[in-house]
DOKOL-485689 format. One record per residue (C-alpha): residue in three letters; residue number from 1; chain; z, x, y. Coordinates in steps of 0.25 Angstrom, whole numbers, padded with zeros to 4 digits. Example, Ala and Ser with C-alpha at 12.3 -4.5 7.8 and 13.67 -1.06 7.14 Angstrom:
+-----+-----+-------+-------+-------+-------+
! res !   n ! chain !    c3 !    c1 !    c2 !
+-----+-----+-------+-------+-------+-------+
! ala !   1 !     A !  0031 !  0049 ! -0018 !
! ser !   2 !     A !  0029 !  0055 ! -0004 !
+-----+-----+-------+-------+-------+-------+
//
This chain:
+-----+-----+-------+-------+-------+-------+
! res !   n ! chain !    c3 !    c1 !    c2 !
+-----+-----+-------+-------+-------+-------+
! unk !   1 !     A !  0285 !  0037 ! -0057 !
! unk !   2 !     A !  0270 !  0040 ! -0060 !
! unk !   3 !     A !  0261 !  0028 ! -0051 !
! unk !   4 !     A !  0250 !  0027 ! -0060 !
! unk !   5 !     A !  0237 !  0026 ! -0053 !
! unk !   6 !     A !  0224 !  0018 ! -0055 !
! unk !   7 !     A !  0212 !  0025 ! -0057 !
! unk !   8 !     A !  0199 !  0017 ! -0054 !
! unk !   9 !     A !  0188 !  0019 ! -0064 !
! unk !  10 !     A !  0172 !  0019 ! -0060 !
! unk !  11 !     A !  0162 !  0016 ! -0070 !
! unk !  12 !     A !  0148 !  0019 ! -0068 !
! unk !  13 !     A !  0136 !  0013 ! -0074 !
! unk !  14 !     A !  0123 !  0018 ! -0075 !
! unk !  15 !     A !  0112 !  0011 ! -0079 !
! unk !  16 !     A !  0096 !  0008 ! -0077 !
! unk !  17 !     A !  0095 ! -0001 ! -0068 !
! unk !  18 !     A !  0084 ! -0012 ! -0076 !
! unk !  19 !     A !  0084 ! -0023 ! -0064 !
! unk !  20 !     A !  0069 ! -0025 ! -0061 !
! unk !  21 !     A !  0070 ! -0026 ! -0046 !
! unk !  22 !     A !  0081 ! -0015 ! -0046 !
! unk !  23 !     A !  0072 ! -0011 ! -0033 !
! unk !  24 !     A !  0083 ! -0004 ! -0025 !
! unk !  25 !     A !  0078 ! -0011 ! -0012 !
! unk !  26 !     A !  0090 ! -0008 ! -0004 !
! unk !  27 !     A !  0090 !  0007 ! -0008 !
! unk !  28 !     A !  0078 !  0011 ! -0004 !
! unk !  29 !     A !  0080 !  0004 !  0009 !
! unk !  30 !     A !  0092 !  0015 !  0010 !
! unk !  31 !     A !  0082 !  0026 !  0007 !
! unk !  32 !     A !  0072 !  0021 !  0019 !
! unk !  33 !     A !  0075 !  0035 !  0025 !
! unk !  34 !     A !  0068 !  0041 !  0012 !
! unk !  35 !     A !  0058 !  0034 !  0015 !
! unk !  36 !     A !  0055 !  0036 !  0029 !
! unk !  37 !     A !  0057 !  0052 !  0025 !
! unk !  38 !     A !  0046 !  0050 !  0013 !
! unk !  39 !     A !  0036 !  0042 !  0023 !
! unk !  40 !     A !  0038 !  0053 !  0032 !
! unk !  41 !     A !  0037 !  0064 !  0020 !
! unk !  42 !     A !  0023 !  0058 !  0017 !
! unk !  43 !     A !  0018 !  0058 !  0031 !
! unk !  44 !     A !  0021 !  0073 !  0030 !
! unk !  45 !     A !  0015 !  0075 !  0019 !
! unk !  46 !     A !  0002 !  0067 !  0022 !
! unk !  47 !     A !  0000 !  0075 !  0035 !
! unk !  48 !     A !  0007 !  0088 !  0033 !
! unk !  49 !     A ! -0004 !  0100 !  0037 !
! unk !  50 !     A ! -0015 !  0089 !  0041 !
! unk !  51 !     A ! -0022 !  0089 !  0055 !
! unk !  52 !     A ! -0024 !  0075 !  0058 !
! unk !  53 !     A ! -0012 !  0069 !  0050 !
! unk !  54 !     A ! -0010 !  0055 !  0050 !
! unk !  55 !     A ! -0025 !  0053 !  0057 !
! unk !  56 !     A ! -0029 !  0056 !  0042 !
! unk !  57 !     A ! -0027 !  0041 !  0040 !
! unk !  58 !     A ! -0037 !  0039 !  0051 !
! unk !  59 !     A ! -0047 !  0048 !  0046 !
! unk !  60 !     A ! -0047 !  0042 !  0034 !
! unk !  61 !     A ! -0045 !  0026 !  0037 !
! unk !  62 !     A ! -0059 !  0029 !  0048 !
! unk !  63 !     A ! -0065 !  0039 !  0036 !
! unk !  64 !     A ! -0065 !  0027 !  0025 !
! unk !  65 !     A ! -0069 !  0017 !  0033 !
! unk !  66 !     A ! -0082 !  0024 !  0038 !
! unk !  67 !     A ! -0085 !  0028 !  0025 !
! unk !  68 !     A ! -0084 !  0015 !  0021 !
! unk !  69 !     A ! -0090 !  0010 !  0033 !
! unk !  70 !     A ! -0103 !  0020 !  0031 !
! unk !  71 !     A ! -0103 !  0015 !  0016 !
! unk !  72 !     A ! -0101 !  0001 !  0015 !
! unk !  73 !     A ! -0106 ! -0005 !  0028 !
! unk !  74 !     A ! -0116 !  0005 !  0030 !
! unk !  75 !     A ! -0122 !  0007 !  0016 !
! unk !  76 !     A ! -0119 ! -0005 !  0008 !
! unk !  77 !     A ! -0118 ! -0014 !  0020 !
! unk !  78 !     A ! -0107 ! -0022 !  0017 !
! unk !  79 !     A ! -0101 ! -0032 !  0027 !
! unk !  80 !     A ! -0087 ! -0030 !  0034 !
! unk !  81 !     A ! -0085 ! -0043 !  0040 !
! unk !  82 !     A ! -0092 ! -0041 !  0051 !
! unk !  83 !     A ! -0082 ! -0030 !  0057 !
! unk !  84 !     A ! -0087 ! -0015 !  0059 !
! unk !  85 !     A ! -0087 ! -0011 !  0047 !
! unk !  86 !     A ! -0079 !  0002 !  0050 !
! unk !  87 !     A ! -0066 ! -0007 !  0056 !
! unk !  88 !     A ! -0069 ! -0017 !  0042 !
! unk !  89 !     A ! -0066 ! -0004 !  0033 !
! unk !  90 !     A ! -0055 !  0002 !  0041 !
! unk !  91 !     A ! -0047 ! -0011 !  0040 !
! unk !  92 !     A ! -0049 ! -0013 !  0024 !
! unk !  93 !     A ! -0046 !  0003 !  0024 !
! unk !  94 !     A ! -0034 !  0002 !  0031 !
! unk !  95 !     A ! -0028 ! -0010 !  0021 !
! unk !  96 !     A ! -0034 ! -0003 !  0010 !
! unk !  97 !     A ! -0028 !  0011 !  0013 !
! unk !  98 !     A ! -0013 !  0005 !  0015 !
! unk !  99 !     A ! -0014 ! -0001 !  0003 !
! unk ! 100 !     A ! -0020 !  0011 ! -0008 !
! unk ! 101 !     A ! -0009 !  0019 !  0000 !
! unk ! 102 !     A !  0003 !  0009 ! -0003 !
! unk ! 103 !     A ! -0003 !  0008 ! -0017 !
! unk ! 104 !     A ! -0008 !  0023 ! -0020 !
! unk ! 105 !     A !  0006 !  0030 ! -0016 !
! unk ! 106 !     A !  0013 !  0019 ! -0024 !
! unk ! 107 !     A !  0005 !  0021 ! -0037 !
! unk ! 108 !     A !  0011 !  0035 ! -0039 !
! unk ! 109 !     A !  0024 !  0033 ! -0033 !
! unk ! 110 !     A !  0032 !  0037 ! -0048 !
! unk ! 111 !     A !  0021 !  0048 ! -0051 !
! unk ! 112 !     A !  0021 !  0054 ! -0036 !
! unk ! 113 !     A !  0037 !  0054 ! -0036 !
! unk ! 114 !     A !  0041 !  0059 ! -0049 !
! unk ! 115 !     A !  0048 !  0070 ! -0046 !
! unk ! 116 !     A !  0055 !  0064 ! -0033 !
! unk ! 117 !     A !  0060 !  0052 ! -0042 !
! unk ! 118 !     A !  0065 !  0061 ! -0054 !
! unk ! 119 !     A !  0073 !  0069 ! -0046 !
! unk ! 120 !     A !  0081 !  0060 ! -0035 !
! unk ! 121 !     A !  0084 !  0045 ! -0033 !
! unk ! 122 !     A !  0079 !  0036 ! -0023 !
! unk ! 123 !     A !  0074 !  0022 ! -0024 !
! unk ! 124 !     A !  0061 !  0023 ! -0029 !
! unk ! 125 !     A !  0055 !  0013 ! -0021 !
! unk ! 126 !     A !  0056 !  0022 ! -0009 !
! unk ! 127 !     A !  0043 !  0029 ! -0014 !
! unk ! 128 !     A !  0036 !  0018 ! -0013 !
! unk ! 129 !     A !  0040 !  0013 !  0000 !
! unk ! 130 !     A !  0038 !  0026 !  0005 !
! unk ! 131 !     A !  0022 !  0026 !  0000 !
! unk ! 132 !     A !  0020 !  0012 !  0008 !
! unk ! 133 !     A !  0027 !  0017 !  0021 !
! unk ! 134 !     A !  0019 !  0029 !  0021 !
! unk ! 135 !     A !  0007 !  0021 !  0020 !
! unk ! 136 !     A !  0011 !  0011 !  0030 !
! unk ! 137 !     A !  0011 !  0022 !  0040 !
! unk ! 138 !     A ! -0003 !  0028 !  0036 !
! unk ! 139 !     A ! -0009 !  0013 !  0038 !
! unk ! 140 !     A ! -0004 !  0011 !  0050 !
! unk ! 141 !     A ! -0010 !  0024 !  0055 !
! unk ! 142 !     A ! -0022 !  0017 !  0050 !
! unk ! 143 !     A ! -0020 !  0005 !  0057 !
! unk ! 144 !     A ! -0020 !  0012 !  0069 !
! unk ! 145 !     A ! -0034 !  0018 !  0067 !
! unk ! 146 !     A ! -0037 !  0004 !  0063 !
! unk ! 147 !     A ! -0033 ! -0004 !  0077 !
! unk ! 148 !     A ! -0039 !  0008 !  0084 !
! unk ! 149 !     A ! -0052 !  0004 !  0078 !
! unk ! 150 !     A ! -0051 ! -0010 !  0079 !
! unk ! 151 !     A ! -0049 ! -0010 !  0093 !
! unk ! 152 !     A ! -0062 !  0001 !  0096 !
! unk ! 153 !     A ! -0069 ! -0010 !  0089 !
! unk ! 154 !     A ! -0065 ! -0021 !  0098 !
! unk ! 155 !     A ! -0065 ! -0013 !  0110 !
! unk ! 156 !     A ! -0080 ! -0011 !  0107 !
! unk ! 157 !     A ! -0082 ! -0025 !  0105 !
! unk ! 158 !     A ! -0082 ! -0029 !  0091 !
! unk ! 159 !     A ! -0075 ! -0042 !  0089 !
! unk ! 160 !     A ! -0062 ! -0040 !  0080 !
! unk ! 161 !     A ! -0051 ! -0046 !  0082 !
! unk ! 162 !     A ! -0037 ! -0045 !  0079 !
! unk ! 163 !     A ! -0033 ! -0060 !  0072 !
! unk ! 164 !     A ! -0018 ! -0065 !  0071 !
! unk ! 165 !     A ! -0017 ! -0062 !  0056 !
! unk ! 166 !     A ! -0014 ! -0048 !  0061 !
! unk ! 167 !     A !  0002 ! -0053 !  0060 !
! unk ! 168 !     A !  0001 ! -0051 !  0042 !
! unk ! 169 !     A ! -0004 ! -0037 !  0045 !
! unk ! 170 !     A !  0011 ! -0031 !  0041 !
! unk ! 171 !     A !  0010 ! -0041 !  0031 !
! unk ! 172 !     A ! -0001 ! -0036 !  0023 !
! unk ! 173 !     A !  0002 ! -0022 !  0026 !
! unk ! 174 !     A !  0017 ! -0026 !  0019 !
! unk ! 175 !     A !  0007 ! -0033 !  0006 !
! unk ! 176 !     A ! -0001 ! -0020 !  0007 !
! unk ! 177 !     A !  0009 ! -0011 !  0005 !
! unk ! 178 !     A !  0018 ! -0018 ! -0008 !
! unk ! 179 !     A !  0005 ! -0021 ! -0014 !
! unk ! 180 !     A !  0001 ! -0006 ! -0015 !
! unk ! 181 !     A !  0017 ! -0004 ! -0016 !
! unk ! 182 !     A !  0016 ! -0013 ! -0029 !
! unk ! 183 !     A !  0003 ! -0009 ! -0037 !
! unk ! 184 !     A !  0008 !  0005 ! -0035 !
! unk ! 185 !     A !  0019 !  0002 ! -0041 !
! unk ! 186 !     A !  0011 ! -0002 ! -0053 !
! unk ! 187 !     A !  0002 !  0009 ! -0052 !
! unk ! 188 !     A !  0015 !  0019 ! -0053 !
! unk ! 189 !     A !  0021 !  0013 ! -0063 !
! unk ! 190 !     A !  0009 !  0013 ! -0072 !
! unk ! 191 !     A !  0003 !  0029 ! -0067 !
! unk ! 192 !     A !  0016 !  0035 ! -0069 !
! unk ! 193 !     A !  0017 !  0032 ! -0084 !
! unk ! 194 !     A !  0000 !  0033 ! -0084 !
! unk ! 195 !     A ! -0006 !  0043 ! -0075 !
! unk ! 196 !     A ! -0019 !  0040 ! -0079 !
! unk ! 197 !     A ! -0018 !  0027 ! -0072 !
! unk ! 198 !     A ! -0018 !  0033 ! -0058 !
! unk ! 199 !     A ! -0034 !  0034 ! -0061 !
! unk ! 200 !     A ! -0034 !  0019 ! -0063 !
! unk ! 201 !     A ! -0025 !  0015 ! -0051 !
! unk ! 202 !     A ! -0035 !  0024 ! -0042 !
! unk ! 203 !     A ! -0046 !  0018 ! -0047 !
! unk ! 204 !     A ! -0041 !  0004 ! -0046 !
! unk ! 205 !     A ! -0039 !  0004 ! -0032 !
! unk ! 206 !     A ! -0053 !  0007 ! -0029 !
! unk ! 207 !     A ! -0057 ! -0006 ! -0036 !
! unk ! 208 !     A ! -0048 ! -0013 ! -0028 !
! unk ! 209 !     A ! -0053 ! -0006 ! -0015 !
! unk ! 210 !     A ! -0066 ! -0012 ! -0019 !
! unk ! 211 !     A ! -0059 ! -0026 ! -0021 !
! unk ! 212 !     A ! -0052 ! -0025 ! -0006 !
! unk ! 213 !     A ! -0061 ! -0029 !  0006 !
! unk ! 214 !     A ! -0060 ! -0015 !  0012 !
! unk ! 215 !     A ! -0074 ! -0011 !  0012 !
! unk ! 216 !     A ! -0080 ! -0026 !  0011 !
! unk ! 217 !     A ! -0076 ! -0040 !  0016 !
! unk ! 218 !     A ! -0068 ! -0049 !  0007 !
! unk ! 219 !     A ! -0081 ! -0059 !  0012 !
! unk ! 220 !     A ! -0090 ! -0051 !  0004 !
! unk ! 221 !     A ! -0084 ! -0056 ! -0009 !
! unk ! 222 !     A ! -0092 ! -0066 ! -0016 !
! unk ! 223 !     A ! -0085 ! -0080 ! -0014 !
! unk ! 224 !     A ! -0084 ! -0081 ! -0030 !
! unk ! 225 !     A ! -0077 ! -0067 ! -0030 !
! unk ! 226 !     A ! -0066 ! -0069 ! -0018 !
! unk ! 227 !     A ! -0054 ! -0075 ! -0026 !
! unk ! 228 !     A ! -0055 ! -0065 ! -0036 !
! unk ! 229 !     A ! -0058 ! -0052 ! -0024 !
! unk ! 230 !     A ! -0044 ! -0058 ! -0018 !
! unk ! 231 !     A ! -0036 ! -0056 ! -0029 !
! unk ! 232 !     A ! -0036 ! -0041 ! -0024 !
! unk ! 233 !     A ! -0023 ! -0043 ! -0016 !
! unk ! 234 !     A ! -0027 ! -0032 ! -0006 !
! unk ! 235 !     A ! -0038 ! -0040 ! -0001 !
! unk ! 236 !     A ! -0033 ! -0050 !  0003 !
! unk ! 237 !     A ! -0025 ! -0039 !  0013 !
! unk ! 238 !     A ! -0034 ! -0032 !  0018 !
! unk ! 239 !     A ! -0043 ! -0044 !  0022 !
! unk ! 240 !     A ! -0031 ! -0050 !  0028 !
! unk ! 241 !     A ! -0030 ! -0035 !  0036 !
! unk ! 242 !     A ! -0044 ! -0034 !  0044 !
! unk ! 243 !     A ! -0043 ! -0050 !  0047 !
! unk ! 244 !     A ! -0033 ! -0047 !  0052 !
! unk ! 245 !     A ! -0037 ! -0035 !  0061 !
! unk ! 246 !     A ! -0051 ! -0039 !  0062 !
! unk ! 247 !     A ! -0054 ! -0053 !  0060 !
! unk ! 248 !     A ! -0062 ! -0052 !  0048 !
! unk ! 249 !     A ! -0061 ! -0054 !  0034 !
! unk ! 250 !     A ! -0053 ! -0065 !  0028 !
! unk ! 251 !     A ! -0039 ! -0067 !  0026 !
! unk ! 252 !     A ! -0033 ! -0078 !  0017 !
! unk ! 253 !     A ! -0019 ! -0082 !  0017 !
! unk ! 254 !     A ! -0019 ! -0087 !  0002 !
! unk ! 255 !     A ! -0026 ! -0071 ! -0002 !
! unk ! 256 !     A ! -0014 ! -0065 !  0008 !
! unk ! 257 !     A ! -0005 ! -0073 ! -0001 !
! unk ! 258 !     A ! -0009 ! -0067 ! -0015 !
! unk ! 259 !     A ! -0009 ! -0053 ! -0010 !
! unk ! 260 !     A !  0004 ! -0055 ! -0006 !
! unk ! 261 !     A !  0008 ! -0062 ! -0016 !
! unk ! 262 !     A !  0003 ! -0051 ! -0024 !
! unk ! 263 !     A !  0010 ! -0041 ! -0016 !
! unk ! 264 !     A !  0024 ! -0047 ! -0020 !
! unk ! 265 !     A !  0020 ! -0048 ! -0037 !
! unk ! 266 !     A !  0015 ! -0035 ! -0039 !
! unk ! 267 !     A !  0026 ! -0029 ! -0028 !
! unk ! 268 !     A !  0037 ! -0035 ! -0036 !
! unk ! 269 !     A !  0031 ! -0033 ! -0051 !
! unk ! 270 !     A !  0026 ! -0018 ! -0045 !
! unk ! 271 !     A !  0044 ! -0017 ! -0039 !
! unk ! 272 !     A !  0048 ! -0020 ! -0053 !
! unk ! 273 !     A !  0037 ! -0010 ! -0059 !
! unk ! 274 !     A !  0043 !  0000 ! -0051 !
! unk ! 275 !     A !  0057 ! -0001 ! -0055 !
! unk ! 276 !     A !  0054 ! -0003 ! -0069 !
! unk ! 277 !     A !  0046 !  0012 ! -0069 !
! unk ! 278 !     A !  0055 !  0020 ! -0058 !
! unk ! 279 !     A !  0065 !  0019 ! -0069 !
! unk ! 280 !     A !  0062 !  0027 ! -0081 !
! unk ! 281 !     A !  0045 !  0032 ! -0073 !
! unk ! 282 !     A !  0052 !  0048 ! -0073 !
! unk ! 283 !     A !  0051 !  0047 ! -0089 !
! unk ! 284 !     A !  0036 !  0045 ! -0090 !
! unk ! 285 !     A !  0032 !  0052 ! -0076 !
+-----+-----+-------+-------+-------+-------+
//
C-alpha cells in the first residue's frame, strides 16, 4: 500500500510596490549599522591625508564669520543687535551651515549614488539619514567652537546671557535637518532627470542666504516687509538659535509654528516624492 503524500505548494508574487508611503521605516531601522558604517565612511573620507582634520570646521566657521565681520560690520556698517559682531555671524553661520549641509548632500543623493543603488539593495532612505547624521556631527564640532567663544566674551565682560529658550535648541536642530532633508529631496528628484538644474538650486540658496538673518538682524527689515521676510521658514530658526544663545534677536512662537509646520508638509510631500522617483530614477540617471 503506497501512503500518498502531500506536497505544499508556494506561490510567489512579484510586483511594484505602488503604496505612496511604502517608506520601509522598520527596515532601514534594521540597516542602522550601515548607517553608522557610512557616517563613519565619510568622516574618513572628509579627513583622510588632512593635517588638522575635524578642526577644518573650525577654520572655516571663524574664516566666514570674520570675513563677514570685516565686510558687513566693518564696511557697510550694518547693525548686529548690539552683539560683537563676530559672535552675531558665528551663530547665524552655525544654523546656516547645518542647514545648506542637510540640504546640499540631500540634493544629489540619486545622482551621487547611482552606481551604489543599481547594483545592491538597501532601503533607500538610509542615504539620506546618513547625509543628516554626518552633518549633525560636523555642527556639533561647530557648537563647541561656538560656546568656547561665547564664554571668552563673557569672561571679558560682555553682557550675553544664556536665556531658558535654550531647552528648543534639539528641537530646531530636529526642524533644521527635515527641512534641508525635504527640499533635497525635491532637489533630487528634479536634477537627476534635469542636470542643468543643479545651476538653479546653487543659486537659489544664495538668495535665500540673503533672505536668513545671518549676516543682518531680522529688526533691520522694514516693518511693512516683515510678514512676508518670515515666510522664509529658516528665519524663523535661526532667530529663535542666537536668542536663545545670546539674548538677542527675536523669537516668535506663531513664526516657530509655520516653520514647523512647514517642516512636516514639505517632509511628507518630499517622503512621497522620494518614493515615487527611487523606483524607476536608474532609467533616466
Amino acid at each position: 500500500m503506497v501512503k500518498e503524500t502531500q506536497t505544499e505548494q508556494w506561490v510567489i508574487t512579484v510586483s511594484s510596490k505602488h503604496k505612496w508611503l511604502d517608506l520601509h521605516i522598520r527596515e532601514v531601522w534594521e540597516y542602522r549599522d550601515l548607517i553608522f558604517l557610512y557616517v563613519r565612511r565619510n568622516f574618513a573620507a572628509a579627513y583622510k591625508q588632512t593635517i588638522l582634520g575635524p578642526f577644518w570646521h573650525f577654520f572655516q566657521a571663524i574664516a566666514s564669520s570674520a570675513v563677514f565681520t570685516v565686510i558687513f560690520s566693518g564696511f557697510a556698517g550694518l547693525p548686529t543687535d548690539e552683539l560683537p559682531p563676530f559672535l552675531f555671524y558665528l551663530s547665524g553661520n552655525l544654523m546656516w551651515s547645518f542647514f545648506s549641509s542637510c540640504f546640499r548632500d540631500n540634493s544629489s543623493i540619486f545622482t551621487a549614488n547611482a552606481g551604489l543603488f543599481g547594483k545592491v539593495y538597501f532601503p533607500r532612505l538610509v542615504m539620506p539619514f546618513t547625509a543628516v547624521i554626518t552633518a549633525f556631527f560636523h555642527f556639533l564640532i561647530r557648537l563647541g567652537l561656538f560656546i568656547a567663544v561665547i564664554i571668552i566674551y563673557m569672561a571679558s565682560g560682555v553682557p550675553i546671557y544664556l536665556t531658558w529658550w535654550i531647552a528648543i535648541v534639539p528641537l530646531l536642530l530636529i526642524m533644521t535637518a527635515f527641512m534641508g532633508m525635504a527640499l533635497g529631496f525635491f532637489s533630487s528628484a528634479l536634477t537627476a532627470k534635469y542636470r542643468d538644474l543643479q545651476m538653479l538650486v546653487g543659486y537659489g540658496m544664495s538668495l535665500l542666504l540673503y533672505s536668513t538673518p545671518v549676516i543682518y538682524p531680522a529688526s533691520m527689515v522694514p516693518e511693512k516687509y516683515i510678514d512676508l521676510y518670515f515666510l522664509n521658514p529658516v528665519a524663523p530658526i535661526v532667530e529663535a538659535f542666537r536668542y536663545a544663545f545670546l539674548s538677542a534677536g527675536t523669537l516668535d512662537i506663531s513664526r516657530l509654528g509655520y516653520s514647523l509646520g512647514f517642516t512636516l508638509v514639505t517632509l511628507l510631500i518630499g517622503l512621497i516624492l522620494f518614493n515615487k522617483v527611487e523606483r524607476n530614477f536608474m532609467d533616466t540617471v
